[in-house]
The first five atom37 places (N, CA, C, CB, O) and aatype in JSON, in Angstrom:
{
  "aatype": [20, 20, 20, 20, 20, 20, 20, 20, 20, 20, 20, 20, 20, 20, 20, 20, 20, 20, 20, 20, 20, 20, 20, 20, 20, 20, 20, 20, 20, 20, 20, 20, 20, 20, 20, 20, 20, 20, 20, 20, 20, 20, 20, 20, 20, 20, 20, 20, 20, 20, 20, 20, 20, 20, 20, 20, 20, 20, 20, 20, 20, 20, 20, 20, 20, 20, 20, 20, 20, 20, 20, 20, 20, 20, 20, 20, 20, 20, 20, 20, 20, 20, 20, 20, 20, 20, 20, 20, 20, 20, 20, 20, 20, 20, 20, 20, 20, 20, 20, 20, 20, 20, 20, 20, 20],
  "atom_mask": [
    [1, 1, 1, 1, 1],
    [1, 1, 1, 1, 1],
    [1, 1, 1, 1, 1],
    [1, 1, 1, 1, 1],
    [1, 1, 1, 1, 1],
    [1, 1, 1, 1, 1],
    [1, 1, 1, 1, 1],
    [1, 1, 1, 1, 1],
    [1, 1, 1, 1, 1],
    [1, 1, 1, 1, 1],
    [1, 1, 1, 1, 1],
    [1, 1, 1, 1, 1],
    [1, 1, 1, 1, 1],
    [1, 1, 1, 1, 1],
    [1, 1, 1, 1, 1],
    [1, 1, 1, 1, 1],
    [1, 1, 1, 1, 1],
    [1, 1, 1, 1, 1],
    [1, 1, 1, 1, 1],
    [1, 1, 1, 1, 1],
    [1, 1, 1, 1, 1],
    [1, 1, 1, 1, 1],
    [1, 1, 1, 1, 1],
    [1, 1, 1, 1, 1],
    [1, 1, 1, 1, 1],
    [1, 1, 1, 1, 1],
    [1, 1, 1, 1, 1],
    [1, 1, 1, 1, 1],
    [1, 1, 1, 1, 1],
    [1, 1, 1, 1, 1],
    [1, 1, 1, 1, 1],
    [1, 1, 1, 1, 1],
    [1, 1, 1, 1, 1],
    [1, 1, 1, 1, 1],
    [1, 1, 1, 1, 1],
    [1, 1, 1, 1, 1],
    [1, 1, 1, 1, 1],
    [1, 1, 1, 1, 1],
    [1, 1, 1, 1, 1],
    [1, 1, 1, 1, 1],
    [1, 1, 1, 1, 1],
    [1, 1, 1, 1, 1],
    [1, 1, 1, 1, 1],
    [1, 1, 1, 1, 1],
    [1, 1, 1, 1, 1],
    [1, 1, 1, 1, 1],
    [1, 1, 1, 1, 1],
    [1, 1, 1, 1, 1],
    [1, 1, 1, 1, 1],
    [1, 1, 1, 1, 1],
    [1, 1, 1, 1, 1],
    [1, 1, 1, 1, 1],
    [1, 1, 1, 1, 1],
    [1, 1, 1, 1, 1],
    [1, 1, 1, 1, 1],
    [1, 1, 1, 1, 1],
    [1, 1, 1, 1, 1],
    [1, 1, 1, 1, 1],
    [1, 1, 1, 1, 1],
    [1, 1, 1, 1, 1],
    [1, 1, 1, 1, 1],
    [1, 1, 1, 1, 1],
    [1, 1, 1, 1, 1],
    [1, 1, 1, 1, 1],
    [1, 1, 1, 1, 1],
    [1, 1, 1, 1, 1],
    [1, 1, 1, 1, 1],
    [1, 1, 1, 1, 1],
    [1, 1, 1, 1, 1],
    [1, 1, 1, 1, 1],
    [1, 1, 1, 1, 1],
    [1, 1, 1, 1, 1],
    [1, 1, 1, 1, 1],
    [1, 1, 1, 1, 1],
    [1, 1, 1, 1, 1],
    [1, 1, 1, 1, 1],
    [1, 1, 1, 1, 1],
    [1, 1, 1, 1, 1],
    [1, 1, 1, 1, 1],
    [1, 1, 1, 1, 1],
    [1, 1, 1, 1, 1],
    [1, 1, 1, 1, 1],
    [1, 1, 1, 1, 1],
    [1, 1, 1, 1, 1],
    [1, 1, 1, 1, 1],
    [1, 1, 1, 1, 1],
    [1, 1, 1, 1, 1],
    [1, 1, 1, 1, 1],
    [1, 1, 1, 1, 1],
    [1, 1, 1, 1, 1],
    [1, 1, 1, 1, 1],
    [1, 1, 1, 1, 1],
    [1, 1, 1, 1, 1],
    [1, 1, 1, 1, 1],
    [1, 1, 1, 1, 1],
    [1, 1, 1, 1, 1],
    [1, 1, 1, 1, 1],
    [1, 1, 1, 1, 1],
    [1, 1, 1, 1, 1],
    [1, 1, 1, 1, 1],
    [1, 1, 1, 1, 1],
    [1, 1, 1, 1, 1],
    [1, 1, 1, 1, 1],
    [1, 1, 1, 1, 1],
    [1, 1, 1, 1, 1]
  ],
  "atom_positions": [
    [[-7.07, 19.55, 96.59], [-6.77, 19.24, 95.22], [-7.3, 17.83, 94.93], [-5.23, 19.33, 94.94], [-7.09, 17.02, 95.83]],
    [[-7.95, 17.37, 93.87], [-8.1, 16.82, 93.08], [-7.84, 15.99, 92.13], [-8.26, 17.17, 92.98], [-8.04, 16.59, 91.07]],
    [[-7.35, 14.52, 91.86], [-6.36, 14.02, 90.55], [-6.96, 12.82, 90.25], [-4.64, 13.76, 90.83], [-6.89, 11.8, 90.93]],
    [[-7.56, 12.95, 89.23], [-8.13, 11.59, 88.52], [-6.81, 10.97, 87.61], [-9.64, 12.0, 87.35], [-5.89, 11.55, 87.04]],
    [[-7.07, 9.88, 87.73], [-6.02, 9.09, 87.15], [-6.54, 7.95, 86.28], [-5.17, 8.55, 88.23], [-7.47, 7.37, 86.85]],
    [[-6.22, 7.42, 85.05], [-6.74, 6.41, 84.98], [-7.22, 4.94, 85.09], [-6.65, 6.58, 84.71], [-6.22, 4.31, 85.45]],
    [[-8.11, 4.23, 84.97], [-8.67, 2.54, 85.68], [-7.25, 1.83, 85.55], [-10.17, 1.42, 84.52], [-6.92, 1.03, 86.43]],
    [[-6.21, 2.17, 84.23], [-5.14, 1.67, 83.67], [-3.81, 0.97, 84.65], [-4.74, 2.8, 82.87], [-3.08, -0.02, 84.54]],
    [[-4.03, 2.41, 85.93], [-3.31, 2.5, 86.61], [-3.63, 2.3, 88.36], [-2.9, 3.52, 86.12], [-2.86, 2.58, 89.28]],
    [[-5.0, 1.75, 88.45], [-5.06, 1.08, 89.84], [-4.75, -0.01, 90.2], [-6.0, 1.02, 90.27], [-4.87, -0.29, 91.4]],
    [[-4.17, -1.12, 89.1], [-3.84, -2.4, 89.63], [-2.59, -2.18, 90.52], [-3.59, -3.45, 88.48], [-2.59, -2.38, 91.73]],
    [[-0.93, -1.53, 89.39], [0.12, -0.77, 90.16], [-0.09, -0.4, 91.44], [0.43, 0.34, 89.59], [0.28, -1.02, 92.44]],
    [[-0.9, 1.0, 91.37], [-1.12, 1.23, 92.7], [-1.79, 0.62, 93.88], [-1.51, 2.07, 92.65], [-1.89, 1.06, 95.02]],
    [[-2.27, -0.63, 93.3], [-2.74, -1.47, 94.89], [-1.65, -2.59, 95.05], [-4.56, -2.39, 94.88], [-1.8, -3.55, 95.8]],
    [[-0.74, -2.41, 94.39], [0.75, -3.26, 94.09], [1.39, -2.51, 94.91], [1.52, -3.33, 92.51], [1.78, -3.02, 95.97]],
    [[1.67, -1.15, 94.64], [2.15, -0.4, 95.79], [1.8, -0.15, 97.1], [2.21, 0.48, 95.5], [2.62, 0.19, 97.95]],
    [[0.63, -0.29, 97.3], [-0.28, -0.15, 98.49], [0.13, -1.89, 99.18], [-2.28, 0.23, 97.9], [0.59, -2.09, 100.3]],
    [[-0.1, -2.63, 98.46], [0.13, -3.93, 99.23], [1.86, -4.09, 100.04], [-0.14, -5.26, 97.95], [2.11, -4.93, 100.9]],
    [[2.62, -3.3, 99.64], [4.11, -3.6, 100.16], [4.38, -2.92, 101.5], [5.26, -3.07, 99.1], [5.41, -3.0, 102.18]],
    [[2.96, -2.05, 101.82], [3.28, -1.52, 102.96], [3.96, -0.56, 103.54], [3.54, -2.08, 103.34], [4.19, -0.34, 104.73]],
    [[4.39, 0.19, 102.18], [5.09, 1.39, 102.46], [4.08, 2.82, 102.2], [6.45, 1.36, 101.47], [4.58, 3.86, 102.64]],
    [[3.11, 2.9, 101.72], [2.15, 3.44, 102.12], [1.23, 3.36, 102.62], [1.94, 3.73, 101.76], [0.85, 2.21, 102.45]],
    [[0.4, 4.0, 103.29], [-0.59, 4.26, 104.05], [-1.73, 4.11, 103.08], [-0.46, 5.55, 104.76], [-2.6, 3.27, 103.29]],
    [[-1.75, 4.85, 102.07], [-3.2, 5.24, 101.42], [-2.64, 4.95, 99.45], [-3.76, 7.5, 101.99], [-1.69, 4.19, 99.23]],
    [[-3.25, 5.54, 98.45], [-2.98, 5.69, 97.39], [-2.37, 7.38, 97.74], [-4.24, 5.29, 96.38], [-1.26, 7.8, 97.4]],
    [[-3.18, 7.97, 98.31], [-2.68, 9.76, 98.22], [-1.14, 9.67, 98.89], [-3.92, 11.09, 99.44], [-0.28, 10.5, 98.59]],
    [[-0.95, 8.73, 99.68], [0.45, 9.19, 100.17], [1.75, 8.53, 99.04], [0.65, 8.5, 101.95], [2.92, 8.87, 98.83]],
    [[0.89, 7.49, 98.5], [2.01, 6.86, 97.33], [2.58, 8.42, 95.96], [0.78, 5.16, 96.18], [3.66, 8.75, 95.46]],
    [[0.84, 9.04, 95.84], [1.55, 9.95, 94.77], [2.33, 10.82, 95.29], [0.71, 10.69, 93.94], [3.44, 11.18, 94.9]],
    [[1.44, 11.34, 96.63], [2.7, 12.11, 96.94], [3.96, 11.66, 97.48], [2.4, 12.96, 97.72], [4.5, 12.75, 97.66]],
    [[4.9, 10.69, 97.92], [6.05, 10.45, 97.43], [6.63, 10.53, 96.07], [6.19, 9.51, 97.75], [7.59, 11.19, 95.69]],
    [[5.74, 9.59, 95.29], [6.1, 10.38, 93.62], [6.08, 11.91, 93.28], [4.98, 9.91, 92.53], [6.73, 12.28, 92.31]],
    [[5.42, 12.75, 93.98], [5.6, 13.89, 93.64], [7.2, 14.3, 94.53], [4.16, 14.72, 93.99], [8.2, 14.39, 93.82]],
    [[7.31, 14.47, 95.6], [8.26, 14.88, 96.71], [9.57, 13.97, 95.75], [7.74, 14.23, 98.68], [10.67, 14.48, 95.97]],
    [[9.63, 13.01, 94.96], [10.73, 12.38, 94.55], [10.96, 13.33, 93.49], [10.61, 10.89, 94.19], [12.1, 13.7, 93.24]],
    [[9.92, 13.78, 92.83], [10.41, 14.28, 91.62], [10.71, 15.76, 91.65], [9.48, 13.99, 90.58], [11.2, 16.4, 90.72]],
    [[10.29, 16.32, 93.1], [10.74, 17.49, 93.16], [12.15, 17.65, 93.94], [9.71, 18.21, 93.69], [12.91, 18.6, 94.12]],
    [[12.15, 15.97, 94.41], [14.14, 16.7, 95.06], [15.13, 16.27, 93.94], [15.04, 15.67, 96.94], [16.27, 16.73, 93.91]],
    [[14.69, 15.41, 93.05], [15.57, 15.05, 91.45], [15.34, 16.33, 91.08], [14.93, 13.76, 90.13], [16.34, 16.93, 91.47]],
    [[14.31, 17.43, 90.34], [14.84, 18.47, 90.52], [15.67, 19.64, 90.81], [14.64, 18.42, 90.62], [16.31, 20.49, 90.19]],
    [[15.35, 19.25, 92.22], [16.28, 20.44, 93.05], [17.63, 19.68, 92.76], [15.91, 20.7, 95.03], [18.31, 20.52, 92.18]],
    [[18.19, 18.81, 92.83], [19.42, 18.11, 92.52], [19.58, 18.28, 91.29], [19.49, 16.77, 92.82], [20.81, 18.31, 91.2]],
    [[19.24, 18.39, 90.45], [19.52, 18.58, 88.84], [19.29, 20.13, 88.68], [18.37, 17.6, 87.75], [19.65, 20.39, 87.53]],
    [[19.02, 20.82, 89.05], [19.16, 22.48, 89.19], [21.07, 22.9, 89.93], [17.51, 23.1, 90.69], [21.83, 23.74, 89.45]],
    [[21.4, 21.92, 91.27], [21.75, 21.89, 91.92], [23.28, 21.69, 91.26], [21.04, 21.27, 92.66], [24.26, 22.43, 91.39]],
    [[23.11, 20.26, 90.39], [24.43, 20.35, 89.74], [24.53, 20.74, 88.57], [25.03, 19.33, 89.71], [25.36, 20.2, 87.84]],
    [[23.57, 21.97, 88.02], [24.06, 22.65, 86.85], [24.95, 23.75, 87.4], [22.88, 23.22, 85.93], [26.05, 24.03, 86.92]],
    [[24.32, 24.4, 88.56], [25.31, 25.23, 89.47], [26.22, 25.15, 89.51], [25.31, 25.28, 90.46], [26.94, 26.04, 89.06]],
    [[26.82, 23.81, 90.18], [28.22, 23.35, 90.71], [28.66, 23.3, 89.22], [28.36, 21.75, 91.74], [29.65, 23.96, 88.89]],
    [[27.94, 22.5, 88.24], [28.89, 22.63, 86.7], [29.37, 23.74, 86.55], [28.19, 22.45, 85.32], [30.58, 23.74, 86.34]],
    [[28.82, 24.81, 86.59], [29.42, 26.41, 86.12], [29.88, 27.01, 87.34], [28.2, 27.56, 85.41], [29.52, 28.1, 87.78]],
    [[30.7, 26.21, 87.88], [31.55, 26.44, 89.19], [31.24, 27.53, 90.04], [32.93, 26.64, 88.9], [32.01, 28.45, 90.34]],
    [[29.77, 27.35, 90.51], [29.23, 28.33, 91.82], [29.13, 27.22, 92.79], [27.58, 29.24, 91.64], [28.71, 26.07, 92.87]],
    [[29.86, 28.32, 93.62], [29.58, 26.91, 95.49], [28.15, 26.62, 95.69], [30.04, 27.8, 97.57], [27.07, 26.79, 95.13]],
    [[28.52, 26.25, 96.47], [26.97, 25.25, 97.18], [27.17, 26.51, 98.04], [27.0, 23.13, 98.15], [28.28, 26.95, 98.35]],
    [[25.63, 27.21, 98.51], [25.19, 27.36, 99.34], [25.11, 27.1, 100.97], [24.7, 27.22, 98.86], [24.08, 26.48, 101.24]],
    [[25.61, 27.28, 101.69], [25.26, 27.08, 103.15], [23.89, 27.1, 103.56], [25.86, 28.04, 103.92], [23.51, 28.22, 103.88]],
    [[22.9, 26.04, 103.68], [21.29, 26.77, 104.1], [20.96, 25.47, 104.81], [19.95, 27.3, 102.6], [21.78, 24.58, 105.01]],
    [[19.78, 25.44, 105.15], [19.16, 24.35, 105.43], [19.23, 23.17, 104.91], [18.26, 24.56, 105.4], [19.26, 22.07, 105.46]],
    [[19.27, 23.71, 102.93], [19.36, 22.11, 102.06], [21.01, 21.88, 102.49], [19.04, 22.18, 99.8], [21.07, 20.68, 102.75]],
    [[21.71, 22.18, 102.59], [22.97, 21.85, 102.16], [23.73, 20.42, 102.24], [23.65, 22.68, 102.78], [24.68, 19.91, 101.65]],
    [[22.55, 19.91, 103.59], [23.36, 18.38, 103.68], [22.63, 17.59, 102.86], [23.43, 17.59, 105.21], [22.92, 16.39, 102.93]],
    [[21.81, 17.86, 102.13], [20.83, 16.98, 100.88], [21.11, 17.54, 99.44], [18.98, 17.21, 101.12], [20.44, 17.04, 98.53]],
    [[21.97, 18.49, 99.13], [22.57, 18.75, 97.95], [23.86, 18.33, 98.63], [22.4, 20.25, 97.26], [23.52, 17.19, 98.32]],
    [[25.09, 18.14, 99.31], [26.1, 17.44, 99.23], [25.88, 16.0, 99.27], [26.87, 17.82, 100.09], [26.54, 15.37, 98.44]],
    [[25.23, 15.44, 99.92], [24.75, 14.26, 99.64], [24.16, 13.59, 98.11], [23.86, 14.29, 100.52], [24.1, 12.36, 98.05]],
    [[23.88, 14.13, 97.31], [23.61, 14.16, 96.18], [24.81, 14.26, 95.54], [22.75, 15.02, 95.92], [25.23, 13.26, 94.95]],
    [[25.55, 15.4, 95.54], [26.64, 15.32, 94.6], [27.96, 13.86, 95.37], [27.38, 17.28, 94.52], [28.74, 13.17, 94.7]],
    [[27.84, 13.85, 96.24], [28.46, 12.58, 96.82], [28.45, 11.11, 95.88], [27.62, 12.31, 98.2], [29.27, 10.4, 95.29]],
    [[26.64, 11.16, 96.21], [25.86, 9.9, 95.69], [26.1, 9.82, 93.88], [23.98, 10.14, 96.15], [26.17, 8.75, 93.28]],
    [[26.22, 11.33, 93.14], [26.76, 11.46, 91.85], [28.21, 10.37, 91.64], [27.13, 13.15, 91.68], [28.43, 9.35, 90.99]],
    [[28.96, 11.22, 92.54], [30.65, 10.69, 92.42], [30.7, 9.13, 92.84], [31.81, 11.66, 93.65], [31.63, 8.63, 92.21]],
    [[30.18, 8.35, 93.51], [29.37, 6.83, 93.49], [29.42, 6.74, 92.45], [27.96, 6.52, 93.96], [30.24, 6.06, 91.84]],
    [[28.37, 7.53, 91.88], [27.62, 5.95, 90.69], [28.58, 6.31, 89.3], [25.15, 6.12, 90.03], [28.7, 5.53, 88.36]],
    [[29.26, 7.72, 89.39], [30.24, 7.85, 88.17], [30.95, 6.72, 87.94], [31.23, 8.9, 88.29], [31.65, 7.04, 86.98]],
    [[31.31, 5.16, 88.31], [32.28, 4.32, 88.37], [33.3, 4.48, 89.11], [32.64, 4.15, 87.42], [33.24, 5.28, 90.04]],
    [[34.51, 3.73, 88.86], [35.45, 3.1, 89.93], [36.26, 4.75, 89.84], [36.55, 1.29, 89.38], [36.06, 5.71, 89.09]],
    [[37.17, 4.54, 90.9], [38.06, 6.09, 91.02], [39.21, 5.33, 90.3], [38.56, 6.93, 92.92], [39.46, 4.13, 90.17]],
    [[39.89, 6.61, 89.82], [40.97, 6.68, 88.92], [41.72, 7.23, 89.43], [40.86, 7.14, 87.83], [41.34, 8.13, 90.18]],
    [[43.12, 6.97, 89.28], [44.3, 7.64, 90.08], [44.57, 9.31, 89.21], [45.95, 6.39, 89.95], [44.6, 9.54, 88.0]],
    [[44.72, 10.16, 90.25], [45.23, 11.44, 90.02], [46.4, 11.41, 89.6], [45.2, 12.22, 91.0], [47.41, 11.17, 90.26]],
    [[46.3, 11.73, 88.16], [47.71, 12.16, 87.59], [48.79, 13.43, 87.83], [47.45, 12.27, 86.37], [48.33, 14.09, 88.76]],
    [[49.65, 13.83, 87.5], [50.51, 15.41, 87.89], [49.71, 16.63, 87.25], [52.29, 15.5, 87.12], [49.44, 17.76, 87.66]],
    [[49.37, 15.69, 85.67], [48.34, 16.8, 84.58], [47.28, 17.01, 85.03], [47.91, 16.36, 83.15], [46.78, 18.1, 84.73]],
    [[46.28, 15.85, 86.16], [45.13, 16.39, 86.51], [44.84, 17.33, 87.32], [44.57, 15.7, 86.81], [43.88, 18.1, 87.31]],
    [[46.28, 17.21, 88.5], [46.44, 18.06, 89.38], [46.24, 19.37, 88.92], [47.54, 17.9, 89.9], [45.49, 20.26, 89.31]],
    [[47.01, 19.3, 88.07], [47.48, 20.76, 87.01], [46.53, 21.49, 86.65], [48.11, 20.51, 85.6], [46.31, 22.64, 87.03]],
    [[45.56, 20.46, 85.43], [44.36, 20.86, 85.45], [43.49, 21.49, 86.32], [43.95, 20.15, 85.24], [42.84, 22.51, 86.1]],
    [[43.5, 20.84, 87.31], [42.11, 21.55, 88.82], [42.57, 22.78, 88.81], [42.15, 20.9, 90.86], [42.02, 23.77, 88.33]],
    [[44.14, 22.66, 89.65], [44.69, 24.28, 89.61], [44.39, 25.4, 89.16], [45.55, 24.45, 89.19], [44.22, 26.46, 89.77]],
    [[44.25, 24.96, 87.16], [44.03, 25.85, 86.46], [42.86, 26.15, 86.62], [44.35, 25.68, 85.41], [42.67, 27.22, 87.21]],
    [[41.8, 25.48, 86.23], [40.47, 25.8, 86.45], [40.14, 26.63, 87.87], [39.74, 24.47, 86.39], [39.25, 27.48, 87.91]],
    [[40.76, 26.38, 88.75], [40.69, 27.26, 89.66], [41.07, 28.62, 89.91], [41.05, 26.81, 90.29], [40.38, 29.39, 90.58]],
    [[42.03, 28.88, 89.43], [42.66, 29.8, 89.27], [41.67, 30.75, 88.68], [43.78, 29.5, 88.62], [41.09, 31.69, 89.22]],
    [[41.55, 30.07, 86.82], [40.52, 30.64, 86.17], [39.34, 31.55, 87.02], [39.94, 29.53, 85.5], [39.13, 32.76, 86.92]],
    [[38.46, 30.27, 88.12], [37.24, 30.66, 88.63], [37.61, 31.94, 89.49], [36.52, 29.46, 89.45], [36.91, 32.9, 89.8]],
    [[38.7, 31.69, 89.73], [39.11, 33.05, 90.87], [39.47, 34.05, 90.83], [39.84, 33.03, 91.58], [39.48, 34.75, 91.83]],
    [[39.93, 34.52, 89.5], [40.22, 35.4, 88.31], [39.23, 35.82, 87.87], [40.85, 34.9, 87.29], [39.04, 37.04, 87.85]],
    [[38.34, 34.97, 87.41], [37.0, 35.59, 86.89], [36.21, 36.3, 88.27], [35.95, 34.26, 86.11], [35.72, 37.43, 88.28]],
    [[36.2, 35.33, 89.42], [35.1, 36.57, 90.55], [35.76, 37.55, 90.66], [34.68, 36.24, 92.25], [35.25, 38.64, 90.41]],
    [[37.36, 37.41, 91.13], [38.16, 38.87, 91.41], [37.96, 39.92, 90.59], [39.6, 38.78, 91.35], [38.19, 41.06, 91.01]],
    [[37.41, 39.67, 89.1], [37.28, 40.55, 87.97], [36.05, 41.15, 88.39], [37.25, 39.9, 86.52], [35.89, 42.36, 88.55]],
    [[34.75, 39.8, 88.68], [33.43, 40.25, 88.39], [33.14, 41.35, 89.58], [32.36, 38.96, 88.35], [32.48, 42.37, 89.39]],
    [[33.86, 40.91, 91.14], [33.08, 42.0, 92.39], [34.04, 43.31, 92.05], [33.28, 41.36, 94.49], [33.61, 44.38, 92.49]],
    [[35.11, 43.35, 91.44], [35.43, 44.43, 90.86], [36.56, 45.62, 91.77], [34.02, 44.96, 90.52], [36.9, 46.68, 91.24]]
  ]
}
């Protein structure tokens, strides 16, 4: 493969090349590419978990829990669990478990 880029953008990349974390210009894009395909897979990853399907057991699994980890980080400081929040989870759970028991039938 092939990727012209423009004159615009070789100063950057010999900015990047000078810090020594790449080898070449080809290995800089491809980290930019490999970054933008595991933000991806992580943003696929927690639309899932939003509509309350488990995580998977596979190979990825310790790089999608790690992600949703690294999520619950940067959300800000933790907040104390109230009796109502408790309550809340419950319910929602319940809900999710109600709904599969319905869906496998």
């Amino acid at each position: 493969m092939h990727i012209s880029l423009p004159d615009s953008l070789i100063p950057f990349i010999d900015e990047q090349m000078a810090t020594g974390r790449y080898a070449s210009p080809s290995a800089y894009i491809e980290a930019l590419v490999r970054n933008e395909e595991r933000h991806q897979a992580e943003t696929r990853l927690l639309e899932h978990v939003k509509a309350g399907e488990p995580l998977p057991v596979d190979e990825h699994f310790d790089a999608r829990l790690e992600a949703l980890l690294q999520e619950a980080e940067d959300s800000g400081a933790p907040e104390e669990m109230t009796k109502e929040d408790w309550e809340r989870i419950k319910q929602e759970g319940l809900a999710l478990y109600h709904k599969r028991q319905s869906a496998s039938g």
